[in-house]
DSSP file (Angstrom, degrees, kcal/mol; ACC not computed):
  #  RESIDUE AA STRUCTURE BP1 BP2  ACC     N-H-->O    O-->H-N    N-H-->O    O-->H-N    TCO  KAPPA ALPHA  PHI   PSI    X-CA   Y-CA   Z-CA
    1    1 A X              0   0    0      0, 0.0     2,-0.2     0, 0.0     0, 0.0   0.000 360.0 360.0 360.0 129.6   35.3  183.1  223.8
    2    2 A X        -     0   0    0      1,-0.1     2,-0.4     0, 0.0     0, 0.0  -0.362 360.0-116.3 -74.1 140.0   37.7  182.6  221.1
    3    3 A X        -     0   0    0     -2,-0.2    -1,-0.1     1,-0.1     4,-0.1  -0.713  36.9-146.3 -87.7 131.9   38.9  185.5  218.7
    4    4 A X        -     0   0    0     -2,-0.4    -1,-0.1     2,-0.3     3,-0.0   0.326  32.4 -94.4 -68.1-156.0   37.6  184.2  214.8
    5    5 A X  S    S+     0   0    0      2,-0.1     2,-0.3     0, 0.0    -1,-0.0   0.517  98.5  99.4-101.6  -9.6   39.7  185.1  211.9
    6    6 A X  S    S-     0   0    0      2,-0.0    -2,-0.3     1,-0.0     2,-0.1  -0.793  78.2-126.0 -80.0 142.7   38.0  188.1  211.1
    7    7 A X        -     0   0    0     -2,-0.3     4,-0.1     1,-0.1    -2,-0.1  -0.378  23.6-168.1 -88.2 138.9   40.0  191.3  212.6
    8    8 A X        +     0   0    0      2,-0.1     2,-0.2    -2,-0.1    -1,-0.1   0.450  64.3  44.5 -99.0   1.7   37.4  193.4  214.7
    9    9 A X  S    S-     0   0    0      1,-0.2     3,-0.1     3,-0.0    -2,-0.1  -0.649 114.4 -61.0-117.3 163.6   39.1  196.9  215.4
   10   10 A X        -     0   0    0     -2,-0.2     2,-0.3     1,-0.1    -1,-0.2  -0.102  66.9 -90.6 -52.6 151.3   40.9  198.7  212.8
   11   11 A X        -     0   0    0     -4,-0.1    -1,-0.1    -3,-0.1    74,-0.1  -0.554  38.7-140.1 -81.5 146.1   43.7  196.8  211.3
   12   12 A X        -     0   0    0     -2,-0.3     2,-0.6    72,-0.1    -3,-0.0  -0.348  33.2-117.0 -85.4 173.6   47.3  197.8  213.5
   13   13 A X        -     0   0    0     -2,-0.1     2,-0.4    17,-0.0    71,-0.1  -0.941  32.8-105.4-116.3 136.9   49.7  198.1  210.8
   14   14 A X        -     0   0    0     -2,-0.6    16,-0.4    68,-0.3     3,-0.1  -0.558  13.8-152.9 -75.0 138.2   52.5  195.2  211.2
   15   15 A X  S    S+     0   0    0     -2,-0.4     2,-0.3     1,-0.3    -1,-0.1   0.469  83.1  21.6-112.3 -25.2   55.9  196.4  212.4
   16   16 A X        +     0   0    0     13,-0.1    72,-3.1    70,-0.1    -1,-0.3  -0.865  59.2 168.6-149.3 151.5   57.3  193.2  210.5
   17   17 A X  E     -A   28   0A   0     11,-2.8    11,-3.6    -2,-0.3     2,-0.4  -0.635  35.6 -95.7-127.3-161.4   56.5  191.0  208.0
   18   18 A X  E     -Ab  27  90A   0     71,-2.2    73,-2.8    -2,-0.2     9,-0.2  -0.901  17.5-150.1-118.2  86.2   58.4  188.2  206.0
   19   19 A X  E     -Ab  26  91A   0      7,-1.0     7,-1.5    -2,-0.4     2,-0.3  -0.384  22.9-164.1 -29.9 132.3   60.3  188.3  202.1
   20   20 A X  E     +Ab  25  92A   0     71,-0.6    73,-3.5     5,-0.2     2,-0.2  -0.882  18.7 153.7-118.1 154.2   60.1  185.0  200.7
   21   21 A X  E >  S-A   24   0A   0      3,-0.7     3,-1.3    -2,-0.3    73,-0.1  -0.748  73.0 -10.3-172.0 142.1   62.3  183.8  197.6
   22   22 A X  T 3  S-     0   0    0      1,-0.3     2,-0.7    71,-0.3     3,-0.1   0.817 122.9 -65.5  16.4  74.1   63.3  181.0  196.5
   23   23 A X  T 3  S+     0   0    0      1,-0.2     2,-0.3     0, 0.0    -1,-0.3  -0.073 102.1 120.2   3.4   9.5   62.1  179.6  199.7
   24   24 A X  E <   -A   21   0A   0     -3,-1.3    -3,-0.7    -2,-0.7     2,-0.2  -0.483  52.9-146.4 -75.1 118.4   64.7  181.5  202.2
   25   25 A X  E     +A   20   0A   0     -2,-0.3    -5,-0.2    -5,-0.2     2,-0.1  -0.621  20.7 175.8 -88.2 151.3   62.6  183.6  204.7
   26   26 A X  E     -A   19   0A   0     -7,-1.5    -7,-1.0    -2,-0.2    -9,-0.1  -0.517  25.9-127.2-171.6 109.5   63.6  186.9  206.3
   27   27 A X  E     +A   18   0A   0     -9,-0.2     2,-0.3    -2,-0.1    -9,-0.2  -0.046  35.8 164.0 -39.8 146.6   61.8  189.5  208.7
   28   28 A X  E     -A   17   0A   0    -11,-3.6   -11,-2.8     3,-0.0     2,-0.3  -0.956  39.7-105.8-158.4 152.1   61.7  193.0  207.5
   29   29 A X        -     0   0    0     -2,-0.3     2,-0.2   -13,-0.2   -13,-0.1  -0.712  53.2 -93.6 -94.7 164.2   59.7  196.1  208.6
   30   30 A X        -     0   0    0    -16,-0.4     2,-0.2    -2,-0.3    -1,-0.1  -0.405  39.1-127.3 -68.5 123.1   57.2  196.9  206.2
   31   31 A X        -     0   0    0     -2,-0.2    -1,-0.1     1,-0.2    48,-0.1  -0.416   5.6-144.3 -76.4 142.7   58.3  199.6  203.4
   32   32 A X  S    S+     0   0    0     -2,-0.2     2,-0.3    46,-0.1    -1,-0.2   0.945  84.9  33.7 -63.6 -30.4   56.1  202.6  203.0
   33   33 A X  S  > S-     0   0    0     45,-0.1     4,-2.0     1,-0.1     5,-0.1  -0.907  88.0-113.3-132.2 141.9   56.6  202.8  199.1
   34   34 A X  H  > S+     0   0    0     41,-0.3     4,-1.8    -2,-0.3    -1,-0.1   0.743 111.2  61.6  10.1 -74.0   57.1  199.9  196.6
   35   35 A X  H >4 S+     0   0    0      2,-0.2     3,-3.6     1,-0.2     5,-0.2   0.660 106.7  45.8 -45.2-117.1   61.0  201.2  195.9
   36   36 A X  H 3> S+     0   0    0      1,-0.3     4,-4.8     2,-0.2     5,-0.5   0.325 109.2  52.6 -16.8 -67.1   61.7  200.7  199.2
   37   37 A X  H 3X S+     0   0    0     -4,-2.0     4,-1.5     1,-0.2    -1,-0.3   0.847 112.8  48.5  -9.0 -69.8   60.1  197.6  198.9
   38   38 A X  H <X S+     0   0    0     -3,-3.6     4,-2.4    -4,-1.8    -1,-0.2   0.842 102.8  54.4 -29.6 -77.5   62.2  197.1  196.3
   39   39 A X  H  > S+     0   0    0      1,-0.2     4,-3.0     2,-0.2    -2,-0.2   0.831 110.8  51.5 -68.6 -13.0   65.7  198.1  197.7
   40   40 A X  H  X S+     0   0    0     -4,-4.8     4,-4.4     1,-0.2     5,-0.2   0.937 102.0  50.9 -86.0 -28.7   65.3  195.8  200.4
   41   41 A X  H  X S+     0   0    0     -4,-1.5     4,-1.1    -5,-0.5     7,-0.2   0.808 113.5  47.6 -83.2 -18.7   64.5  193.1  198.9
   42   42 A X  H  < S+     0   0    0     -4,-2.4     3,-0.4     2,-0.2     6,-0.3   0.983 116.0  55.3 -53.1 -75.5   67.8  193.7  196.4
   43   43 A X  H  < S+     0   0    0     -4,-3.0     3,-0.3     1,-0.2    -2,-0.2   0.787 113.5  29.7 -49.8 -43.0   69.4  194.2  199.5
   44   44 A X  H  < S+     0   0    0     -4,-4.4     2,-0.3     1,-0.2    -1,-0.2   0.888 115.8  58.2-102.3  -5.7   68.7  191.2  201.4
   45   45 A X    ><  -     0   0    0     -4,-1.1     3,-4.6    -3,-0.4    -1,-0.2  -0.736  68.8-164.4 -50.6  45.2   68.4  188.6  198.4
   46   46 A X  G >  S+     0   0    0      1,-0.4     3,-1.9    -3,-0.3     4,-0.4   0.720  83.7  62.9 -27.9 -73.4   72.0  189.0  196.6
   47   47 A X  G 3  S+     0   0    0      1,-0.3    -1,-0.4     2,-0.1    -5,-0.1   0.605 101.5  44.1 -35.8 -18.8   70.6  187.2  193.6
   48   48 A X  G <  S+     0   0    0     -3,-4.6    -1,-0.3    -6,-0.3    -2,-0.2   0.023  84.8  92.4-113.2  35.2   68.2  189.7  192.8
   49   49 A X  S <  S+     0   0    0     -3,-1.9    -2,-0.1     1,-0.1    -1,-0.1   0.867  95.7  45.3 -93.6 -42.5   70.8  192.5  193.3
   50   50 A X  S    S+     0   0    0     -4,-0.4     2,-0.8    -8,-0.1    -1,-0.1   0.585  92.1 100.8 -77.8  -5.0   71.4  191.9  189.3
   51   51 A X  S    S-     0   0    0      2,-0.0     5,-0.1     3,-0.0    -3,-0.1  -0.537  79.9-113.3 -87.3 152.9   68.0  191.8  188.4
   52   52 A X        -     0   0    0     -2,-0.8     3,-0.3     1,-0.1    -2,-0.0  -0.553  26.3-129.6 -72.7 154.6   66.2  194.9  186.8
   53   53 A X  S >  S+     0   0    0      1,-0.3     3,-1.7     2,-0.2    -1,-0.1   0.635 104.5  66.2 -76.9 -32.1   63.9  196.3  188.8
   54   54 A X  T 3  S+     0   0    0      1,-0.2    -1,-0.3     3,-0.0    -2,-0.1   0.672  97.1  57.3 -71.3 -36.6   61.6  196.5  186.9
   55   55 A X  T 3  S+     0   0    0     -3,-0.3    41,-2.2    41,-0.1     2,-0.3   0.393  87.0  77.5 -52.0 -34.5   61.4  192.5  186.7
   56   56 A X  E <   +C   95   0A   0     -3,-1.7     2,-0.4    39,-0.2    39,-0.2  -0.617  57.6 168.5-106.9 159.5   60.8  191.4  190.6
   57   57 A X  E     -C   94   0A   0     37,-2.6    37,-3.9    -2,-0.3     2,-0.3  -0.967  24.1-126.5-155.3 166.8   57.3  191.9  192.0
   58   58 A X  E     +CD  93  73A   0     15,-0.5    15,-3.2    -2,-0.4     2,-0.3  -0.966  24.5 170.0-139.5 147.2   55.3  190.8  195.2
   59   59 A X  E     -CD  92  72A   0     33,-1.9    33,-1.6    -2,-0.3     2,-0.4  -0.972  20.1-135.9-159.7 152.4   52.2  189.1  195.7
   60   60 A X  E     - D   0  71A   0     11,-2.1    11,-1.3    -2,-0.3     2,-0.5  -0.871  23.9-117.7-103.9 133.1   50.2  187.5  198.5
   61   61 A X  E     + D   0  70A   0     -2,-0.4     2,-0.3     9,-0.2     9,-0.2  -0.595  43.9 171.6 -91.6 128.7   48.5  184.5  198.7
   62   62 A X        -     0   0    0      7,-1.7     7,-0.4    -2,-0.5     2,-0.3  -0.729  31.9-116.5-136.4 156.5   44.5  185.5  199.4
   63   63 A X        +     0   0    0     -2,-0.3     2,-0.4     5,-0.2     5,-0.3  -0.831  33.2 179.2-107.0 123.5   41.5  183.1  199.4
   64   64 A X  B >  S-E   67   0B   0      3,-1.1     3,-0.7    -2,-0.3    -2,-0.0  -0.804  70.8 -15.2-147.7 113.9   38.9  183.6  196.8
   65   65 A X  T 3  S-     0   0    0     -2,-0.4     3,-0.1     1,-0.2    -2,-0.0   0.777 127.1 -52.1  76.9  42.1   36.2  181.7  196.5
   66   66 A X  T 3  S+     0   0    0      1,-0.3    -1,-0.2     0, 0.0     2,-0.2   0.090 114.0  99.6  78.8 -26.8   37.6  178.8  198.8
   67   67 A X  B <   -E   64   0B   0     -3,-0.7    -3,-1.1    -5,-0.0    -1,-0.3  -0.496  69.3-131.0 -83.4 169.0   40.9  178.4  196.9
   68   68 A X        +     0   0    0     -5,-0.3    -5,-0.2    -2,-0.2    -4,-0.2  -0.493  38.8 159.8 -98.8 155.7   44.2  179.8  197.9
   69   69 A X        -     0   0    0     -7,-0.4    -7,-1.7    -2,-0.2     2,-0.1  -0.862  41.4-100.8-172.1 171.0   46.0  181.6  194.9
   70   70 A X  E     -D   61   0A   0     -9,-0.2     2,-0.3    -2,-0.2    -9,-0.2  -0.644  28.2-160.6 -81.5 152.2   48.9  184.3  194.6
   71   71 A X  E     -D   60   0A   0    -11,-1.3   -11,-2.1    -2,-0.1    -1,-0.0  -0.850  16.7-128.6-141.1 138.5   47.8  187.7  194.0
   72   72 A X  E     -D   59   0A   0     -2,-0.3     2,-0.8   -13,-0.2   -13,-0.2  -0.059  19.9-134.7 -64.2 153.8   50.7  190.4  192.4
   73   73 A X  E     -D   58   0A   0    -15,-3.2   -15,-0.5   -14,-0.0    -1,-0.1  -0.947  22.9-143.9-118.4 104.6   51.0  193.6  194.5
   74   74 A X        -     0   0    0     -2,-0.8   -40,-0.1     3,-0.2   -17,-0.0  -0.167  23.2-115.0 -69.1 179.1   51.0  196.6  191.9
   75   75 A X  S >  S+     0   0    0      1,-0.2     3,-0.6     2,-0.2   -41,-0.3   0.665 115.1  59.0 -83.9 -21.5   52.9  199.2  192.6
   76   76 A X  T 3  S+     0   0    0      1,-0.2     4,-0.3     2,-0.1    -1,-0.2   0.853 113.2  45.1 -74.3 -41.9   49.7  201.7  193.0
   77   77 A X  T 3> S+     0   0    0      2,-0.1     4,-1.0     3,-0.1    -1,-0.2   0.023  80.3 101.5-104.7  30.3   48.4  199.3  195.9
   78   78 A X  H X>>S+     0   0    0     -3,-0.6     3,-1.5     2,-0.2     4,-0.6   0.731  84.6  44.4 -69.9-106.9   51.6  198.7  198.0
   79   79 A X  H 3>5S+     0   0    0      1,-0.3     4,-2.3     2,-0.2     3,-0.3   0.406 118.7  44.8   2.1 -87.1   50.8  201.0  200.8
   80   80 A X  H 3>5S+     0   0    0     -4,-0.3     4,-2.2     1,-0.3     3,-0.4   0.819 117.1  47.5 -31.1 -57.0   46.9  199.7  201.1
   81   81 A X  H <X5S+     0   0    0     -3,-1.5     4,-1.4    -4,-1.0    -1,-0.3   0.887 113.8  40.5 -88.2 -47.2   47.9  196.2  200.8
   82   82 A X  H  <5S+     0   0    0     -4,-0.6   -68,-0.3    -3,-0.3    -1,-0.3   0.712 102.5  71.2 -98.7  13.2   50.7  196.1  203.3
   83   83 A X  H  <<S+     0   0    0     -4,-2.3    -2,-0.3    -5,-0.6   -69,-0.3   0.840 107.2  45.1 -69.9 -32.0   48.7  198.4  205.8
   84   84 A X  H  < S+     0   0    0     -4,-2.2    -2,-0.1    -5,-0.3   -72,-0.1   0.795  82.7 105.5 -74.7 -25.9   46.7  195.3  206.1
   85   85 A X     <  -     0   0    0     -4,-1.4   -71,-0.2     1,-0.1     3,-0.1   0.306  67.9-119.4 -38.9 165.1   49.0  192.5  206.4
   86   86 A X        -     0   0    0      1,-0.1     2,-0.3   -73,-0.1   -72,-0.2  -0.151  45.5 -65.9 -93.8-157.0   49.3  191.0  209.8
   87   87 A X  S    S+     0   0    0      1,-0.2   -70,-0.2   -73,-0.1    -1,-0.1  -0.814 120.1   0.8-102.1 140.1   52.3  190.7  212.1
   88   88 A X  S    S+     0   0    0    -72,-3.1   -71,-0.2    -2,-0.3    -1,-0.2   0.368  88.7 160.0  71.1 -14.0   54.9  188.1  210.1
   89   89 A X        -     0   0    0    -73,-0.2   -71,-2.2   -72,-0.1     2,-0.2  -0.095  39.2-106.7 -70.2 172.6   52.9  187.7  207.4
   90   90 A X  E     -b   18   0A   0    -73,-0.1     2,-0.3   -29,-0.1   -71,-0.2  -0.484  28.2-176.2 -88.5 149.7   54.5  186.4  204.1
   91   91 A X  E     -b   19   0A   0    -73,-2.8   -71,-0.6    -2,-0.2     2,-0.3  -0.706  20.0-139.1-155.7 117.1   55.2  188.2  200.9
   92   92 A X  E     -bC  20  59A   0    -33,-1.6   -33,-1.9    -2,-0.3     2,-0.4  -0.425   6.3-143.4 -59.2 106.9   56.6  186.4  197.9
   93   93 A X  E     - C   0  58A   0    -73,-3.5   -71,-0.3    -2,-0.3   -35,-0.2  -0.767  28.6-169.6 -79.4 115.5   59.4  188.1  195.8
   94   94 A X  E     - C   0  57A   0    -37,-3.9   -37,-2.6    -2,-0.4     2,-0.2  -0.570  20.6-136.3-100.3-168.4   58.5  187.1  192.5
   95   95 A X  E     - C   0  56A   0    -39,-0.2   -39,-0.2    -2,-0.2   -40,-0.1  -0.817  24.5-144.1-127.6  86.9   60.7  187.5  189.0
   96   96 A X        -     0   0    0    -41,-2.2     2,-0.1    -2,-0.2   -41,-0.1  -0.039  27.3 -95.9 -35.6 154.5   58.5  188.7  186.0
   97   97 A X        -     0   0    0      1,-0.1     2,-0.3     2,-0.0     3,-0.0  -0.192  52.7 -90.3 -50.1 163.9   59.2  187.4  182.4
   98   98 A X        -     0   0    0     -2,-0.1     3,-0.2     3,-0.1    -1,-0.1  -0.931  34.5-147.7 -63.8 106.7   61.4  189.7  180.4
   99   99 A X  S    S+     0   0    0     -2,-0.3    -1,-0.1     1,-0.3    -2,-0.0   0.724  95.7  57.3  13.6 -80.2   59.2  192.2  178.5
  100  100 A X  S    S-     0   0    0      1,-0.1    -1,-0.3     2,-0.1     3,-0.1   0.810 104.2-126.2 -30.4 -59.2   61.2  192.3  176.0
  101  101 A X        +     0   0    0      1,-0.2     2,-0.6    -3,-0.2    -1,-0.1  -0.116  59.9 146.3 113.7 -33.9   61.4  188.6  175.0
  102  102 A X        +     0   0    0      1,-0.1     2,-0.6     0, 0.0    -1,-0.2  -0.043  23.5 174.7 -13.8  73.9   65.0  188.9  175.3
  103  103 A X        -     0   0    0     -2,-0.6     3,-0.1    -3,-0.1    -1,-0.1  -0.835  31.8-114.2 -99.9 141.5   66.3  185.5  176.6
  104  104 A X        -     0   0    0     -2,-0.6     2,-0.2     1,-0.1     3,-0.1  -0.281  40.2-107.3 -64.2 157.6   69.6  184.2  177.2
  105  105 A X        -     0   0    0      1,-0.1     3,-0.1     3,-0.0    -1,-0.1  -0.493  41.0 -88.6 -73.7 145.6   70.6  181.6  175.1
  106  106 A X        -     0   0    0     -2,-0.2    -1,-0.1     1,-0.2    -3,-0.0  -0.140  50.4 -95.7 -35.3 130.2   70.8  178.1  176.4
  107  107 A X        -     0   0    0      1,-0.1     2,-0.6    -3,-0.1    -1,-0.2   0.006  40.3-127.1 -83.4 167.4   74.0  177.1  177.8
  108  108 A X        -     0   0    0     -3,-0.1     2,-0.4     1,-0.0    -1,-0.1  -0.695  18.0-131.2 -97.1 142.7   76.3  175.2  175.3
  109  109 A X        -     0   0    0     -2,-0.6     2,-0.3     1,-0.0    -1,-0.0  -0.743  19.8-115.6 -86.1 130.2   77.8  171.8  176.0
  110  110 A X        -     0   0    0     -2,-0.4     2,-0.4     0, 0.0    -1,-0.0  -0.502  40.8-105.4 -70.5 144.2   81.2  171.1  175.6
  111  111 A X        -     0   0    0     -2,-0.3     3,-0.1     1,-0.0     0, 0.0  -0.817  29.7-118.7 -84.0 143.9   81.7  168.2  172.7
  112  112 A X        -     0   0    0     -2,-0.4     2,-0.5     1,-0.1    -1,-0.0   0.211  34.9-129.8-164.3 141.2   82.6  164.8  174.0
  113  113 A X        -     0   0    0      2,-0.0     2,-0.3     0, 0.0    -1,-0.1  -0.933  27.1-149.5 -93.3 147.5   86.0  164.1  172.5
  114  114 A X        -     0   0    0     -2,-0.5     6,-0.0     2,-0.3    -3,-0.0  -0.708  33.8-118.6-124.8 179.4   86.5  161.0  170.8
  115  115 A X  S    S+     0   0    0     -2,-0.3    -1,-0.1     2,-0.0    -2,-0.0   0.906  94.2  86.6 -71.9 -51.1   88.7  158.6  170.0
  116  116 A X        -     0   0    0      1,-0.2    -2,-0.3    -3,-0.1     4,-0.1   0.026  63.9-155.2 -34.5 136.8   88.0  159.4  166.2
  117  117 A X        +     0   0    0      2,-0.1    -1,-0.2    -4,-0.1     3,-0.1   0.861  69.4  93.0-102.0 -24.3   90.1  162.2  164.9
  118  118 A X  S    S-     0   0    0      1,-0.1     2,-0.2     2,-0.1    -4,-0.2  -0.047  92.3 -99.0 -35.9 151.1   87.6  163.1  162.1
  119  119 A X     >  -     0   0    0      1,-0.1     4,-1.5     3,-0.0     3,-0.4  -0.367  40.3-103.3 -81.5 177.8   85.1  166.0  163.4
  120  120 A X  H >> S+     0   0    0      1,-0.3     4,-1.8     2,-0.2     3,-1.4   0.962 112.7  62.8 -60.0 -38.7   81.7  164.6  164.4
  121  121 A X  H 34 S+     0   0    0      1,-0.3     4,-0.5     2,-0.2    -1,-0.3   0.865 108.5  42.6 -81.1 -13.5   79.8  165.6  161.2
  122  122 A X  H 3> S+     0   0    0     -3,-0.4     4,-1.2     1,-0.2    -1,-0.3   0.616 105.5  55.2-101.8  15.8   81.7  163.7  159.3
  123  123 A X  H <X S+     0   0    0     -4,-1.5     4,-1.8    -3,-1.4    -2,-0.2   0.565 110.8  47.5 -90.0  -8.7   81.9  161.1  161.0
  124  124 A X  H  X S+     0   0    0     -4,-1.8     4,-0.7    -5,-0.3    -2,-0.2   0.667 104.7  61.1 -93.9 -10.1   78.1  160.9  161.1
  125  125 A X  H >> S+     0   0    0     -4,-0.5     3,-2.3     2,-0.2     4,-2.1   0.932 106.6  52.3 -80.4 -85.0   78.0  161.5  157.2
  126  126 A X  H 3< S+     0   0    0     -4,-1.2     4,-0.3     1,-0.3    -2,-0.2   0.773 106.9  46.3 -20.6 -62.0   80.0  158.1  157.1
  127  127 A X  H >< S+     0   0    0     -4,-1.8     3,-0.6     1,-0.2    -1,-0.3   0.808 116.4  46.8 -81.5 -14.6   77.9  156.1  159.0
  128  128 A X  H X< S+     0   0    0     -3,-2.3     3,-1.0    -4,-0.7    -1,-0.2   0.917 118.2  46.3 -51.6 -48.6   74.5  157.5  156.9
  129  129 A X  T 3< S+     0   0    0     -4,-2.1    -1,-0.2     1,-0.3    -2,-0.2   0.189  78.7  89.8-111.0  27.0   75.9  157.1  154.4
  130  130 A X  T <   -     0   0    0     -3,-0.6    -1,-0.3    -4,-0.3    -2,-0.1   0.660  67.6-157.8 -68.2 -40.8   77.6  153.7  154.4
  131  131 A X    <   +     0   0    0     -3,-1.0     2,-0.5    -4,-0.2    -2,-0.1   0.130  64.7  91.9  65.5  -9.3   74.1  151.7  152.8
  132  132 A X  S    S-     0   0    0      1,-0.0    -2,-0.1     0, 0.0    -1,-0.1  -0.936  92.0-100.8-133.6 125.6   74.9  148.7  153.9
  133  133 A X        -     0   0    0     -2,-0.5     2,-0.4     1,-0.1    -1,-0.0   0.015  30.2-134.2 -37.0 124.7   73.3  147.6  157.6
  134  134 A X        -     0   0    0     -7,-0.1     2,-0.3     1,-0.0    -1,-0.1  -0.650  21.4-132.1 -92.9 145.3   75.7  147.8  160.6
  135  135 A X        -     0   0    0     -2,-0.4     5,-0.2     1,-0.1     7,-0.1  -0.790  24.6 -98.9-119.5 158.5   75.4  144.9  162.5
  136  136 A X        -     0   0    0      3,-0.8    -1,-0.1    -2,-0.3     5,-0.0  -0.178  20.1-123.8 -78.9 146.0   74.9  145.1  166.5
  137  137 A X  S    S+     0   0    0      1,-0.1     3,-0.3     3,-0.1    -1,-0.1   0.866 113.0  47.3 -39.7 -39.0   77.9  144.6  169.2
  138  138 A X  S    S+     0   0    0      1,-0.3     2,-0.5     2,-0.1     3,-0.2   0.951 122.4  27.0 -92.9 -52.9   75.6  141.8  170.7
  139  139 A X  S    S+     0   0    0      1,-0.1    -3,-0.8     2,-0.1    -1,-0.3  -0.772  71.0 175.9-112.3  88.6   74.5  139.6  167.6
  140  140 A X        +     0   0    0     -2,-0.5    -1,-0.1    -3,-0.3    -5,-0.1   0.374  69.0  79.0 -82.3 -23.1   77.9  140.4  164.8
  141  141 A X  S    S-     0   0    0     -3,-0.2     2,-0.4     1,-0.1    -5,-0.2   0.021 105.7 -83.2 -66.7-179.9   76.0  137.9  162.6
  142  142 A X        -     0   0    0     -7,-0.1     2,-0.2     1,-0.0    -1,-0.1  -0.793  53.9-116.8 -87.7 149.7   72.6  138.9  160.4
  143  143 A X        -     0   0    0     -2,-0.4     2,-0.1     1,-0.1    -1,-0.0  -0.490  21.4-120.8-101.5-174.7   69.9  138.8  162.3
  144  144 A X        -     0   0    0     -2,-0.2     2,-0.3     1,-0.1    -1,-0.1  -0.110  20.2-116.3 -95.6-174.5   66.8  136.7  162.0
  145  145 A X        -     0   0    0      1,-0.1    -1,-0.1    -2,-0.1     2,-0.1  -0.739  41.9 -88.4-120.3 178.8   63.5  137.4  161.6
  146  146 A X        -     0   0    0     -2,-0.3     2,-0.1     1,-0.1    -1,-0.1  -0.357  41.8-113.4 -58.0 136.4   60.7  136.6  164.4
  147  147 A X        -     0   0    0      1,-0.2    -1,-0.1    -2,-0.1    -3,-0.0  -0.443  30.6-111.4 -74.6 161.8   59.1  133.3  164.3
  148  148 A X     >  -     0   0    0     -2,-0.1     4,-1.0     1,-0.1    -1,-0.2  -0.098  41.6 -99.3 -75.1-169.1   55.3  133.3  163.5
  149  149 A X  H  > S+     0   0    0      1,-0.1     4,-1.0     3,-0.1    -1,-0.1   0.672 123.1  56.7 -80.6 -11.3   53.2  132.3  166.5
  150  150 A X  H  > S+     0   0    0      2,-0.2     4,-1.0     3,-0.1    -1,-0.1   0.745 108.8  52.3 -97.7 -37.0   52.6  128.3  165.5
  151  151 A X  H  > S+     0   0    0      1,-0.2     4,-4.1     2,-0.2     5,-0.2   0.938 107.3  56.3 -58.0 -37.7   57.0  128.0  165.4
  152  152 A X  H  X S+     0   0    0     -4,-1.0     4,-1.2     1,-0.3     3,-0.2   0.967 105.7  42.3 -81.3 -37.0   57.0  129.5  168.8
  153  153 A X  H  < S+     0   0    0     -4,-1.0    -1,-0.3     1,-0.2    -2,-0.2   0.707 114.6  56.3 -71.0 -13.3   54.7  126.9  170.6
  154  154 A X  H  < S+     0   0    0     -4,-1.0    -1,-0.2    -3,-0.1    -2,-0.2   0.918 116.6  32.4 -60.7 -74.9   56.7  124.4  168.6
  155  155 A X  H  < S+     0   0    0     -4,-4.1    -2,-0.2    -3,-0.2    -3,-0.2   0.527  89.8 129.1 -43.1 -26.1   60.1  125.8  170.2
  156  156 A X     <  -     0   0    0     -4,-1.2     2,-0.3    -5,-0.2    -3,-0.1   0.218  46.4-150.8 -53.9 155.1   58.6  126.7  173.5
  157  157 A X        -     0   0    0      3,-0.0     2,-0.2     0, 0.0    -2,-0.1  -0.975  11.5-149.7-154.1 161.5   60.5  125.5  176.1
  158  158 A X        -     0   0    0     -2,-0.3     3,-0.1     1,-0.1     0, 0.0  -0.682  14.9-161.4-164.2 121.4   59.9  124.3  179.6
  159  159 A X  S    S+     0   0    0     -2,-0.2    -1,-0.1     2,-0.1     0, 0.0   0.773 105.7  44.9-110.8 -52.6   62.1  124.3  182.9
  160  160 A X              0   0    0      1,-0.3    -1,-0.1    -3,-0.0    -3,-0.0   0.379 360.0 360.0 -98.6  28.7   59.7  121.9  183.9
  161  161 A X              0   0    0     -3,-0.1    -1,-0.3     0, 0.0    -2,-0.1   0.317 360.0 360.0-118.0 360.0   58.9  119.4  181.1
């Protein structure tokens, strides 16, 4: 007889599970407290050694109602939540928004140099403000306008006629 998925004895508490972030795996034993939790996952994640703590969370992905979905691990339910876990199981280091609202700014682009020695805004001034239609690299002439639809069947042309 095959063992289901439901546990039938008390659950054993798992002697290691699995950090995920940014998809890079690594066993760890389980921390008793949240901090802990915490310092390990600073510790074995370099990238999140500069994030505030306050910022990274864990959650597990749990079935409810037939779907899969994450669910965040407060700090009040660590202990419960990862006495239950299996052996290996996963837990997702996330990175909360910033509270605050505080976000870095967007990174700047260097500007393009040009040939032009004028700065860019006046050289874009110029060409607004030129009035008179710049005609394309490809057609240096004026252009035409579209023929109606009776010119073009008139014009059509043929590879094989």
């Amino acid at each position: 007889m095959s063992q289901g998925m439901y546990r039938t004895g008390p659950p054993v508490p798992a002697d290691i599970i699995t950090y995920r972030h940014n998809f890079k795996l690594v066993y760890v034993k389980p921390a008793e407290t949240y901090d802990k939790a915490l310092d390990i996952a600073q510790q074995e994640y370099e990238e999140l050694s500069s994030v505030p703590r306050h910022r990274i969370g864990f959650s597990v992905t749990s079935t409810f109602n037939g779907q899969r979905q994450p669910v965040r691990i407060s700090e009040s339910a660590w202990s419960s939540a990862v006495g239950r876990l299996l052996r290996g199981e996963v837990i997702d280091i996330i990175i909360r928004a910033d509270p605050d609202g505080k976000h870095s700014p967007p990174p700047q682009y260097l500007e393009v140099p040009s040939l032009d020695s004028r700065p860019l805004e006046s050289r874009s001034k110029a060409r607004c403000n030129s009035g008179k239609p710049r005609p394309s690299k490809s057609n240096p002439g004026s252009r035409s306008t579209s023929p109606s639809p009776n010119e073009k069947e008139k014009s059509r042309r043929s590879w094989f006629s």
